[in-house]
DRENTORKOL-3810 file (N, C-alpha, C; in nm, 4 decimals):
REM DRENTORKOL-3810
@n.u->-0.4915; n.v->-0.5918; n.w->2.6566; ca.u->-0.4649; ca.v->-0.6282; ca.w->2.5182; c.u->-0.3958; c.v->-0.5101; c.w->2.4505
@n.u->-0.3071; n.v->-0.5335; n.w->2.3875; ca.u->-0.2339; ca.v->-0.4453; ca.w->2.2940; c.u->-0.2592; c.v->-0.4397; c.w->2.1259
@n.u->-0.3655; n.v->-0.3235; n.w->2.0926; ca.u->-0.4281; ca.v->-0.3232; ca.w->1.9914; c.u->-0.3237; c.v->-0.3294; c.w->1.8719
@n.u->-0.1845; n.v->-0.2677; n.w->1.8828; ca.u->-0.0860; ca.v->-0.2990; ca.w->1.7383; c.u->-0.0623; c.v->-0.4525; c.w->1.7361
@n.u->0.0095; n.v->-0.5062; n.w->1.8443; ca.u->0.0187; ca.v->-0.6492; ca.w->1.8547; c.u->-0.1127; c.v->-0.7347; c.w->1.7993
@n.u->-0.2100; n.v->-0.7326; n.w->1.8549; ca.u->-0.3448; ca.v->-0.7718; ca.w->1.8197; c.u->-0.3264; c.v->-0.7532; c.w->1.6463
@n.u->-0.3422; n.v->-0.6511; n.w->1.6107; ca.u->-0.3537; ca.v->-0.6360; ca.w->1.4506; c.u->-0.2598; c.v->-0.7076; c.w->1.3657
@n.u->-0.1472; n.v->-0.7089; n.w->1.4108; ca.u->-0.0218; ca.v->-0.7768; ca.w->1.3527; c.u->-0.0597; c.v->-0.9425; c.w->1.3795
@n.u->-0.0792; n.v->-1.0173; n.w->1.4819; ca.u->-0.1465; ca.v->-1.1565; ca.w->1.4526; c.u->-0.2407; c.v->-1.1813; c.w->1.3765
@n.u->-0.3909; n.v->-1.0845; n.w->1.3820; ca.u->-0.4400; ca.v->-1.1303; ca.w->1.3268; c.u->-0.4342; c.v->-1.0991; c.w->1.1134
@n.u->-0.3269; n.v->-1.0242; n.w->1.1373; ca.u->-0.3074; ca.v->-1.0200; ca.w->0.9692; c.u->-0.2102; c.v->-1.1266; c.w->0.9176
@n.u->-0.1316; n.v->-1.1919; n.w->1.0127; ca.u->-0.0547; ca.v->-1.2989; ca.w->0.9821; c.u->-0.1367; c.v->-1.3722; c.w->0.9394
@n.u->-0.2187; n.v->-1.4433; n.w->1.0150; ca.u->-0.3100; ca.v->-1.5548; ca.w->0.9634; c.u->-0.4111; c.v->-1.5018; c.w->0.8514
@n.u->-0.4673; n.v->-1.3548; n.w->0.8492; ca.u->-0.5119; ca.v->-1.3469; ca.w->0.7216; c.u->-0.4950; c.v->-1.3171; c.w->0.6369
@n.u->-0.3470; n.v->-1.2620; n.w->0.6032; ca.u->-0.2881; ca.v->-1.2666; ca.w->0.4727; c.u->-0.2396; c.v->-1.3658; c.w->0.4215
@n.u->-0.1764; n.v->-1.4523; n.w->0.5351; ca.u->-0.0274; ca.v->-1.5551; ca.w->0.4932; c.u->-0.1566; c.v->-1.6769; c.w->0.4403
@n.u->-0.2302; n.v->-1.7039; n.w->0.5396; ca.u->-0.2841; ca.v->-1.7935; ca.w->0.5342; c.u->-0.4410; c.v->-1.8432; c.w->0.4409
@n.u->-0.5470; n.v->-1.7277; n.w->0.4975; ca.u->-0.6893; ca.v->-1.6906; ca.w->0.4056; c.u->-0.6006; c.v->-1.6458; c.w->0.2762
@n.u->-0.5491; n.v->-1.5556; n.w->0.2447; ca.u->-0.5398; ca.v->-1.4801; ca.w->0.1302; c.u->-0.4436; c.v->-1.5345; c.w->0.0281
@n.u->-0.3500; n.v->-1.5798; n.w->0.1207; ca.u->-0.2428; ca.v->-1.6594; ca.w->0.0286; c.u->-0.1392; c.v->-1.5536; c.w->0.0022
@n.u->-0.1313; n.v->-1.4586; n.w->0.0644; ca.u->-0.0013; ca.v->-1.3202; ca.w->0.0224; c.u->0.1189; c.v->-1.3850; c.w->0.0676
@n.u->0.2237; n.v->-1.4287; n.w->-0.0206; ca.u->0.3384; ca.v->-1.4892; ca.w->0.0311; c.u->0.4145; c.v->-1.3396; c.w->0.0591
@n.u->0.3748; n.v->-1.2142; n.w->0.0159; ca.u->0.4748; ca.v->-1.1432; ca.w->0.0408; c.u->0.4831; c.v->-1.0900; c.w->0.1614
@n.u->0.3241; n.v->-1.0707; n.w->0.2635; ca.u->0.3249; ca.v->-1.0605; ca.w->0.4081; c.u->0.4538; c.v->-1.1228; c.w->0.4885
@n.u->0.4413; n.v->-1.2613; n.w->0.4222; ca.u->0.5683; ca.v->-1.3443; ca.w->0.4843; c.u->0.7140; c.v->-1.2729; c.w->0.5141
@n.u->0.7146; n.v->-1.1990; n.w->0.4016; ca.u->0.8523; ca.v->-1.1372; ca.w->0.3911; c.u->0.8435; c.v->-0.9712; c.w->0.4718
@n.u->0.7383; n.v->-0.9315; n.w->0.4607; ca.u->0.7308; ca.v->-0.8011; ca.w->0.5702; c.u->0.6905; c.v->-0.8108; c.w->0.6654
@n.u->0.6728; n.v->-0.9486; n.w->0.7348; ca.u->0.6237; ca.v->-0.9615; ca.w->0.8646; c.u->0.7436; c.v->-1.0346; c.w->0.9497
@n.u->0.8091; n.v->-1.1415; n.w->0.8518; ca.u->0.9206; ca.v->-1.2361; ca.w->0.9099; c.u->1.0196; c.v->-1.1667; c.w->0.9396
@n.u->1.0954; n.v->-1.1645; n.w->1.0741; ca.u->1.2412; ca.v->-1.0759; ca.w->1.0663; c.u->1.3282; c.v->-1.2345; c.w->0.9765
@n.u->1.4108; n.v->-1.1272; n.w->0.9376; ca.u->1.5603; ca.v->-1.2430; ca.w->0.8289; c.u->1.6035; c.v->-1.3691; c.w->0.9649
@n.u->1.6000; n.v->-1.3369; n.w->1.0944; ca.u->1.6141; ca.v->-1.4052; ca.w->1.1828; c.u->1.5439; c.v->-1.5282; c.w->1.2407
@n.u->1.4169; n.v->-1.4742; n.w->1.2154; ca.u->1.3019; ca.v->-1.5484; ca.w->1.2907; c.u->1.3177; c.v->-1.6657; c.w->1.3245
@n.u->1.3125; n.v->-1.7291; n.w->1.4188; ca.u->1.2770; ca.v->-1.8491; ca.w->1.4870; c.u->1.1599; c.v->-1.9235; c.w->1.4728
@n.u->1.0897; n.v->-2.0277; n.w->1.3889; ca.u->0.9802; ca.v->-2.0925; ca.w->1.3986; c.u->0.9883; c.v->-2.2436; c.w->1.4225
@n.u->0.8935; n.v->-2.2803; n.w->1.6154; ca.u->0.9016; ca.v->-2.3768; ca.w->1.6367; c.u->0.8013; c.v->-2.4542; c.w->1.6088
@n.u->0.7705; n.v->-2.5659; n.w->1.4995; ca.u->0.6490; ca.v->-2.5975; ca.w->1.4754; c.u->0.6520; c.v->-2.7780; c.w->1.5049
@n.u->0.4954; n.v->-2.8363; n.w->1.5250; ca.u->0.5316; ca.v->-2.9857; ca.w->1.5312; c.u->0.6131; c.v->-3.0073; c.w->1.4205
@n.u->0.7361; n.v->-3.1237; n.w->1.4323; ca.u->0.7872; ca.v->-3.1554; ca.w->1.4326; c.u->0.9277; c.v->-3.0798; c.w->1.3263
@n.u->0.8975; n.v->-2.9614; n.w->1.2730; ca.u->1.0065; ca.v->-2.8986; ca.w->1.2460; c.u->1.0639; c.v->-2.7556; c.w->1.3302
@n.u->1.1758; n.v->-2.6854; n.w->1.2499; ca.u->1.2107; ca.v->-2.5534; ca.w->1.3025; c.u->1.2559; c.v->-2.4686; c.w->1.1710
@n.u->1.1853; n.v->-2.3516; n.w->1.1621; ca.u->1.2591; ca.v->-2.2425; ca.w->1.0195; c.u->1.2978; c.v->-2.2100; c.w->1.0886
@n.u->1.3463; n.v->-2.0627; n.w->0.9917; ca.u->1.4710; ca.v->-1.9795; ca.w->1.0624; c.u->1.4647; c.v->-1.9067; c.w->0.9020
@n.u->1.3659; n.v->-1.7781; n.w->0.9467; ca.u->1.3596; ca.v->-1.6946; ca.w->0.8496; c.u->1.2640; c.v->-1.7041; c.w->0.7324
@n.u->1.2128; n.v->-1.6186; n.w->0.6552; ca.u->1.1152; ca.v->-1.6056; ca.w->0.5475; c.u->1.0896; c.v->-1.6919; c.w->0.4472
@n.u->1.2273; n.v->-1.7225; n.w->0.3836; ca.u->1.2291; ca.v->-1.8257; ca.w->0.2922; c.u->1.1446; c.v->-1.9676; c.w->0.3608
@n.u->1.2080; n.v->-2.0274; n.w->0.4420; ca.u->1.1773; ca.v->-2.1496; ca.w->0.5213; c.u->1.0584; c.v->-2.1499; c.w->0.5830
@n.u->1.0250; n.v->-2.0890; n.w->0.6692; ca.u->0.8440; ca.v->-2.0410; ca.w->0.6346; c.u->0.7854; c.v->-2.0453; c.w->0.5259
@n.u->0.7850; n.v->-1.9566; n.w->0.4337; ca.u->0.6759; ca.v->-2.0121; ca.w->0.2762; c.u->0.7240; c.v->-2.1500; c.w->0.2355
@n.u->0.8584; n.v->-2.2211; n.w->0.2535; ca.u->0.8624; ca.v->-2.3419; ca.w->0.2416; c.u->0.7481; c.v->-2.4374; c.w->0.2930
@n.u->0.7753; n.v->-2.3917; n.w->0.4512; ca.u->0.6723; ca.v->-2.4747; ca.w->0.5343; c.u->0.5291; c.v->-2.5152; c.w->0.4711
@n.u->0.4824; n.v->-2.3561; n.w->0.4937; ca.u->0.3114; ca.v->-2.2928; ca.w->0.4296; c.u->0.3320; c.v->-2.3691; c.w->0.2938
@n.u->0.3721; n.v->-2.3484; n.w->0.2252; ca.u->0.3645; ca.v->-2.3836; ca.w->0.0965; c.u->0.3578; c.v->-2.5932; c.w->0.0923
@n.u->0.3995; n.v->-2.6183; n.w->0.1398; ca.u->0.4112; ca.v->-2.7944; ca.w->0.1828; c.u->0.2327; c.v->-2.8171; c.w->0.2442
@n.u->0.2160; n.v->-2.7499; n.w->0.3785; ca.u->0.0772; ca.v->-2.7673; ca.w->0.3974; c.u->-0.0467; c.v->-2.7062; c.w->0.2855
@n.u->-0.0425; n.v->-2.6219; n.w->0.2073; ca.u->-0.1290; ca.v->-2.6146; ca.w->0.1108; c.u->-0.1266; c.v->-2.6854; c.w->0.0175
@n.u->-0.0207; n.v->-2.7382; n.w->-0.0175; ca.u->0.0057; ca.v->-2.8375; ca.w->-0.1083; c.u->-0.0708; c.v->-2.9326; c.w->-0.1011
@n.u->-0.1240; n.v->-2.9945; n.w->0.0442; ca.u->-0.1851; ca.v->-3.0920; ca.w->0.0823; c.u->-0.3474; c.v->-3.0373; c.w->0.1270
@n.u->-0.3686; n.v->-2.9391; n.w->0.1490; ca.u->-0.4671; ca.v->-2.8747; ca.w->0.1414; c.u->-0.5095; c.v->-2.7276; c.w->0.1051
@n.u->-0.5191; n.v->-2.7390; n.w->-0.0156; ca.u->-0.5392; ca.v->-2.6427; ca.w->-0.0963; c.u->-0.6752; c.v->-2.5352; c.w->-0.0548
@n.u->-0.7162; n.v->-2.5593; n.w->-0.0075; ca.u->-0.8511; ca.v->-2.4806; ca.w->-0.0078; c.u->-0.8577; c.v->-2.4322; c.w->0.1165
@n.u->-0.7531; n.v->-2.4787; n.w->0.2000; ca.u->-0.7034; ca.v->-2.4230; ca.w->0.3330; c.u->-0.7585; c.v->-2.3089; c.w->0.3951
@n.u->-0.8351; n.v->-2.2932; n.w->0.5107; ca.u->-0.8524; ca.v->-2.1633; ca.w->0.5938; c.u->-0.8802; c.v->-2.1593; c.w->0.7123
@n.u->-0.8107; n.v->-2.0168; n.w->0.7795; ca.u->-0.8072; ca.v->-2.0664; ca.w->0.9338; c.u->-0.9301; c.v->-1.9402; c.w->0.9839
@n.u->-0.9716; n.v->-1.9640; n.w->1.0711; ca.u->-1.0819; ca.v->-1.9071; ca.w->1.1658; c.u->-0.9499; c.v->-1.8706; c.w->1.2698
@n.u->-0.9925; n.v->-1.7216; n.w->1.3392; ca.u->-0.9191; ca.v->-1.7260; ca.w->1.4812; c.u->-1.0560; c.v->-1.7095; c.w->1.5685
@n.u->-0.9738; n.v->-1.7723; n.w->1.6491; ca.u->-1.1093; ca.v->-1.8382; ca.w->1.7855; c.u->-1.1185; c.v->-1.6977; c.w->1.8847
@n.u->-0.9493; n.v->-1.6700; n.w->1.8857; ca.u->-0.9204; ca.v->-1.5922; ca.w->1.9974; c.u->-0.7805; c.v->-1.5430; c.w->2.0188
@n.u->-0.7720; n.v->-1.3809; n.w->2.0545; ca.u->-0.6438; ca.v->-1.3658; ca.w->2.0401; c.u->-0.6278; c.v->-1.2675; c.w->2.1770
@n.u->-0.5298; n.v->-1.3127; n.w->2.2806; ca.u->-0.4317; ca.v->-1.2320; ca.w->2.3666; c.u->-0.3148; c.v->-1.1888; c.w->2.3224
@n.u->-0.2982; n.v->-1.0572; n.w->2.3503; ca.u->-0.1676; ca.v->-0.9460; ca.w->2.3546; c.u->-0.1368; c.v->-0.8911; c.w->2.4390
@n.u->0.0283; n.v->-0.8331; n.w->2.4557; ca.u->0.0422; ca.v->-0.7902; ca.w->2.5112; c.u->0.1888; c.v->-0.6827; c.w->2.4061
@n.u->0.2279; n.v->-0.5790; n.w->2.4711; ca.u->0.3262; ca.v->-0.5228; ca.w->2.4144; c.u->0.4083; c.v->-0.5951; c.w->2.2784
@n.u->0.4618; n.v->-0.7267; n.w->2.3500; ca.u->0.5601; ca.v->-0.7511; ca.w->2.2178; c.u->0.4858; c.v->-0.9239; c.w->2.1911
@n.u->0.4306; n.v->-0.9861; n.w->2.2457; ca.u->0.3625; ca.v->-1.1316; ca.w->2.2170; c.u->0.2140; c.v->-1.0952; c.w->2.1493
@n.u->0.1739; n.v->-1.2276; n.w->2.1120; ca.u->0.0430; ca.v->-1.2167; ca.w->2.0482; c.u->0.0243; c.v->-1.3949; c.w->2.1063
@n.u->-0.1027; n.v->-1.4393; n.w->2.1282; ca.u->-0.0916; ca.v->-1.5750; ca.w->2.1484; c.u->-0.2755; c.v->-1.6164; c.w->2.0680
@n.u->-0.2525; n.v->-1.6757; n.w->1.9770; ca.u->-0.4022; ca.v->-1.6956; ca.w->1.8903; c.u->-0.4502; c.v->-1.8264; c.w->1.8628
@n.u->-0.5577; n.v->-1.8684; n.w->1.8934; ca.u->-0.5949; ca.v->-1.9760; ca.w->1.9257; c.u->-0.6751; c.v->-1.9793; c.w->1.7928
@n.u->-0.6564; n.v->-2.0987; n.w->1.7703; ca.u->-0.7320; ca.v->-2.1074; ca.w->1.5813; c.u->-0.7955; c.v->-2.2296; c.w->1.5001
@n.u->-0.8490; n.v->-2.2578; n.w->1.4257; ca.u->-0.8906; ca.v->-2.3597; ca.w->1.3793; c.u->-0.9264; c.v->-2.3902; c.w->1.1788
@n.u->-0.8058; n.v->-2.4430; n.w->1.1611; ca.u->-0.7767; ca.v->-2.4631; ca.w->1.0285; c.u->-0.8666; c.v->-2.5642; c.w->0.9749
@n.u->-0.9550; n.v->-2.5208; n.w->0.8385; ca.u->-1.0545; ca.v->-2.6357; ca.w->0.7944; c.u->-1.0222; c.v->-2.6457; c.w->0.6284
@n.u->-0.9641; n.v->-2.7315; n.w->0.5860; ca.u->-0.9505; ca.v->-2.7658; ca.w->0.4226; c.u->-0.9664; c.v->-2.9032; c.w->0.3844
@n.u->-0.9510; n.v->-2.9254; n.w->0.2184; ca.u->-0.9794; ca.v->-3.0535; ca.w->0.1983; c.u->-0.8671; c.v->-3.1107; c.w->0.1872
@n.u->-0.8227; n.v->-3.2594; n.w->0.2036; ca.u->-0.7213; ca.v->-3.3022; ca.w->0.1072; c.u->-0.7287; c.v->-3.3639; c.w->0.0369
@n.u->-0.6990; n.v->-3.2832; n.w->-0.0839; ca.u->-0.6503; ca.v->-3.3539; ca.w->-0.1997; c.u->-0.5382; c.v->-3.3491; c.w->-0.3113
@n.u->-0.4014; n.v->-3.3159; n.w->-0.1609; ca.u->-0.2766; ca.v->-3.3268; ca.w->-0.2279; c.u->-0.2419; c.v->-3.4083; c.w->-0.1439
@n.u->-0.1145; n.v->-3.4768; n.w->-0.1920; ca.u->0.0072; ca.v->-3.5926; ca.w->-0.1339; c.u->0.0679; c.v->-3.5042; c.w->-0.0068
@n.u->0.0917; n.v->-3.5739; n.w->0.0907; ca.u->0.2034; ca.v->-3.5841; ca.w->0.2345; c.u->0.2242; c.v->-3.6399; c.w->0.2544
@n.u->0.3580; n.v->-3.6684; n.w->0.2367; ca.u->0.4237; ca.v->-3.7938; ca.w->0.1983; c.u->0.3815; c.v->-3.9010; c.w->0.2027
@n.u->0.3438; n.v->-3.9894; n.w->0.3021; ca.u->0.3348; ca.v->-4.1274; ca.w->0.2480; c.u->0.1428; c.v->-4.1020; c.w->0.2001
@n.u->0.0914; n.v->-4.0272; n.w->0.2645; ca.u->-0.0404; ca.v->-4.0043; ca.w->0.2416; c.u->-0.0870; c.v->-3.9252; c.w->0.1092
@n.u->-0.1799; n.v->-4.0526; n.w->0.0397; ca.u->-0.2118; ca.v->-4.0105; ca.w->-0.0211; c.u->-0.3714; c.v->-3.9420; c.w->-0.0569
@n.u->-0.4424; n.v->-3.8590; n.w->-0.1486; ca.u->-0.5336; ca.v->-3.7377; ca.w->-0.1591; c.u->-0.6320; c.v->-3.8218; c.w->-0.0915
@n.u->-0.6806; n.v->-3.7973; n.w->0.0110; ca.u->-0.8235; ca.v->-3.8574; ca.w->0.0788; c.u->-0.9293; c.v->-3.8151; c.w->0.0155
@n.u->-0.9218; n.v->-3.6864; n.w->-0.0231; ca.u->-1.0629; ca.v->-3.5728; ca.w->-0.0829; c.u->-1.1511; c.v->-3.5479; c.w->0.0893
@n.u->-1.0891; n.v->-3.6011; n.w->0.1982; ca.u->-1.1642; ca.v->-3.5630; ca.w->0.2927; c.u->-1.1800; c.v->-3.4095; c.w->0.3588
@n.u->-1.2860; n.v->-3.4039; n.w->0.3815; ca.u->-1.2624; ca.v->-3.2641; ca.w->0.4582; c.u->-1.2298; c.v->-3.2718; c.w->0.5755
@n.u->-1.1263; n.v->-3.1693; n.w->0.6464; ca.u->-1.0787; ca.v->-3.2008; ca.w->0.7663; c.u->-1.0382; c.v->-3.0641; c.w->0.8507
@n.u->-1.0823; n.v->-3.0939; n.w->0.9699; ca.u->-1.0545; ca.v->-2.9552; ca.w->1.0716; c.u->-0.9828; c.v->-2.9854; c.w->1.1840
@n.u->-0.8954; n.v->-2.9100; n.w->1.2190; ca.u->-0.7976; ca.v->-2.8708; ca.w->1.3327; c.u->-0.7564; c.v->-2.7910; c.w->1.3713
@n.u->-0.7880; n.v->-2.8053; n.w->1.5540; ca.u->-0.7374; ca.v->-2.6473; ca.w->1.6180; c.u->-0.5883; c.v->-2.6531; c.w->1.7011
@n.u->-0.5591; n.v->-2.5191; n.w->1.6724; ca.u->-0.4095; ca.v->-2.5337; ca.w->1.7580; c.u->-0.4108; c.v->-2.3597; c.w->1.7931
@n.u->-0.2924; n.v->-2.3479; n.w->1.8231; ca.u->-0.2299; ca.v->-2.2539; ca.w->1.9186; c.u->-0.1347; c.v->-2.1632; c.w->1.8628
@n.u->-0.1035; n.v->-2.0562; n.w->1.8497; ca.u->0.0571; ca.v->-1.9837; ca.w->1.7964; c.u->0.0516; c.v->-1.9029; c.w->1.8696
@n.u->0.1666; n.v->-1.8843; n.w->1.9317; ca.u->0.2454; ca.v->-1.7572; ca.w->2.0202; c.u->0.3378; c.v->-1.6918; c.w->1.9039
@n.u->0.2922; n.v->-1.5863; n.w->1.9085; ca.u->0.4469; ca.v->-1.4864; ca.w->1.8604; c.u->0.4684; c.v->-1.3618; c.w->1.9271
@n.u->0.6367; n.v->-1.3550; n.w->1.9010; ca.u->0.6746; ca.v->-1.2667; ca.w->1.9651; c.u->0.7185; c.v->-1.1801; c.w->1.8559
@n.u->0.6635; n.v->-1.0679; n.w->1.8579; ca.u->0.7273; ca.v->-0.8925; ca.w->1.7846; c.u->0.8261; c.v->-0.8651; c.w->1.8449
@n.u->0.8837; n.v->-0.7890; n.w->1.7569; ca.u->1.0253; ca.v->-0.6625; ca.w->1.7815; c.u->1.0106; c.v->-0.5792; c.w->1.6714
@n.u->0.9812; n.v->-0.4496; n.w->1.6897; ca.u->0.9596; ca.v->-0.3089; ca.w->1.5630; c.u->0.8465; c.v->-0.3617; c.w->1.4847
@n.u->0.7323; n.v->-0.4064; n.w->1.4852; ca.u->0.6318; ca.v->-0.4728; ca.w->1.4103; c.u->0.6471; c.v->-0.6339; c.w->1.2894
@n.u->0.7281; n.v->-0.7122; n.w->1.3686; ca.u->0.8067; ca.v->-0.7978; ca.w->1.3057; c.u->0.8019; c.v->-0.9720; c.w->1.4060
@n.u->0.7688; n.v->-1.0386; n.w->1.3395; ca.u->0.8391; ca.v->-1.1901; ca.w->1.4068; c.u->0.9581; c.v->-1.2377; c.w->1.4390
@n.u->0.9534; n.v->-1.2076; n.w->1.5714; ca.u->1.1424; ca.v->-1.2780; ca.w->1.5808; c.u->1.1266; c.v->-1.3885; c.w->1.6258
@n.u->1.0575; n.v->-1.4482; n.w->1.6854; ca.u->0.9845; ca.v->-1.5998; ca.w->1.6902; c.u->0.8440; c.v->-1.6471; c.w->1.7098
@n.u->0.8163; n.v->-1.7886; n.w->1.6781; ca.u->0.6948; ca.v->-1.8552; ca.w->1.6973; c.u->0.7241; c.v->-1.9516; c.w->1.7295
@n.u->0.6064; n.v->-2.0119; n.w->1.8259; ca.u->0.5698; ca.v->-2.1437; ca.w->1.8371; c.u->0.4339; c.v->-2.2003; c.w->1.7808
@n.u->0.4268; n.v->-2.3235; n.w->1.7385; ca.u->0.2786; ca.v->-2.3296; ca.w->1.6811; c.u->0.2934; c.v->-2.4625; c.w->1.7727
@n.u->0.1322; n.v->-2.4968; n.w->1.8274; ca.u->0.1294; ca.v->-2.6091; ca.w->1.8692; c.u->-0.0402; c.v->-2.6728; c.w->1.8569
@n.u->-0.0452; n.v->-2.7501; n.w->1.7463; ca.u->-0.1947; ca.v->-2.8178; ca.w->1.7066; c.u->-0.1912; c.v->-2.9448; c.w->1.7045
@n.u->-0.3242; n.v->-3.0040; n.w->1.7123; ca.u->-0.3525; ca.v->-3.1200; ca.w->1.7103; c.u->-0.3574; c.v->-3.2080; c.w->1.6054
@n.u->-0.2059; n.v->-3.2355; n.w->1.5850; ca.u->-0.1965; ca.v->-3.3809; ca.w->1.4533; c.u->-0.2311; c.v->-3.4722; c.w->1.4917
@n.u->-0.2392; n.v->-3.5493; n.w->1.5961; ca.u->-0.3566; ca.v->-3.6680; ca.w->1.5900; c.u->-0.4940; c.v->-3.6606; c.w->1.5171
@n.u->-0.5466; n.v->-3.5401; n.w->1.5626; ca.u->-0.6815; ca.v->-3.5215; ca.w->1.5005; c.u->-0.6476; c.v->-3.5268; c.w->1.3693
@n.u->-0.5862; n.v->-3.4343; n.w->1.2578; ca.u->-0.5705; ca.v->-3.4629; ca.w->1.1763; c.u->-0.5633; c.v->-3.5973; c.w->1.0735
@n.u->-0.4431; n.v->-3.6628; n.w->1.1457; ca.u->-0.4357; ca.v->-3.7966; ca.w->1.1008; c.u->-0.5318; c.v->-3.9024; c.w->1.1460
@n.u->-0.5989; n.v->-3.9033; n.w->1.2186; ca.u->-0.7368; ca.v->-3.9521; ca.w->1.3058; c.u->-0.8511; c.v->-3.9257; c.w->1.1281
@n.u->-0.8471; n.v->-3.8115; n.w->1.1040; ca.u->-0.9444; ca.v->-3.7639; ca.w->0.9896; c.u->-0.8688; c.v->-3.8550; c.w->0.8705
@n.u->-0.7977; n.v->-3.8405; n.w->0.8339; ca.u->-0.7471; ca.v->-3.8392; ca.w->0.7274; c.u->-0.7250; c.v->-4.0211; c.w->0.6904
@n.u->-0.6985; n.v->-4.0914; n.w->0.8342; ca.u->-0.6729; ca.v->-4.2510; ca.w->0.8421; c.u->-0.8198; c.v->-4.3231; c.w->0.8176
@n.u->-0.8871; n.v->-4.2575; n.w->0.8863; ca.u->-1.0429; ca.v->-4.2982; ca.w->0.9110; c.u->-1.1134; c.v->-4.4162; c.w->0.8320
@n.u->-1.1349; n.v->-4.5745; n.w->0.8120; ca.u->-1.1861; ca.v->-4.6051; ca.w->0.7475; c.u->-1.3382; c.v->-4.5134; c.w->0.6822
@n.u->-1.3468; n.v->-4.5574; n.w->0.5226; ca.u->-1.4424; ca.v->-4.4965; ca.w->0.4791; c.u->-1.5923; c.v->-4.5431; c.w->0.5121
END
């Protein structure tokens, strides 16, 4: 395990994400960055807090647990599990007030203490499984 790498994931998820620091975004994102997520792709800082900012929208109270994190020199790979309520709009869905949890996956790769890409890969079935659920 590579203890700088290690530190740098796990402050992604707890600034960007627990804390809500949009400005991590911008000292962590290279201007380049690559982010491959279900079903979209950013490309750079701006488009990221776009992203983040769309999923809190819909769950505001948003927070992720990390389960578990491997490093190495320039990757980080963190296994995690996001638990909030919803009670904002996505798109056609509207505020359930349900509480809802889901785990997924992010790989990133560093260059000079920086994101030059990600992949995220979690379980939206579960999600929408929660969220469809007769009451």
């Amino acid at each position: 395990m590579n203890e700088k790498t290690n530190t740098l994931a796990r402050r992604w998820f707890d600034e960007v994400w627990n804390q809500r620091r949009r400005e991590t975004i911008f000292s962590l994102v290279a201007p380049s960055c690559l982010g491959h997520h279900e079903g979209e792709e950013t490309k750079g800082p701006e488009e990221v807090v776009a992203m983040r900012d769309r999923l809190l929208g819909m769950l505001p109270d948003l927070q992720v647990a990390i389960e578990d994190v491997i490093s190495d020199e320039d990757d980080a790979v963190v296994r995690w599990r996001f638990t909030g309520t919803h009670t904002g709009a996505a798109g056609p869905l509207q505020p359930t007030g349900r509480a809802v949890s889901f785990a997924g996956m992010t790989w990133l790769k560093f260059r000079e203490g920086r994101i030059v890409e990600g992949w995220d890969n979690w379980n939206q079935a579960a999600l929408l499984q929660q969220l469809q659920a007769p009451v």
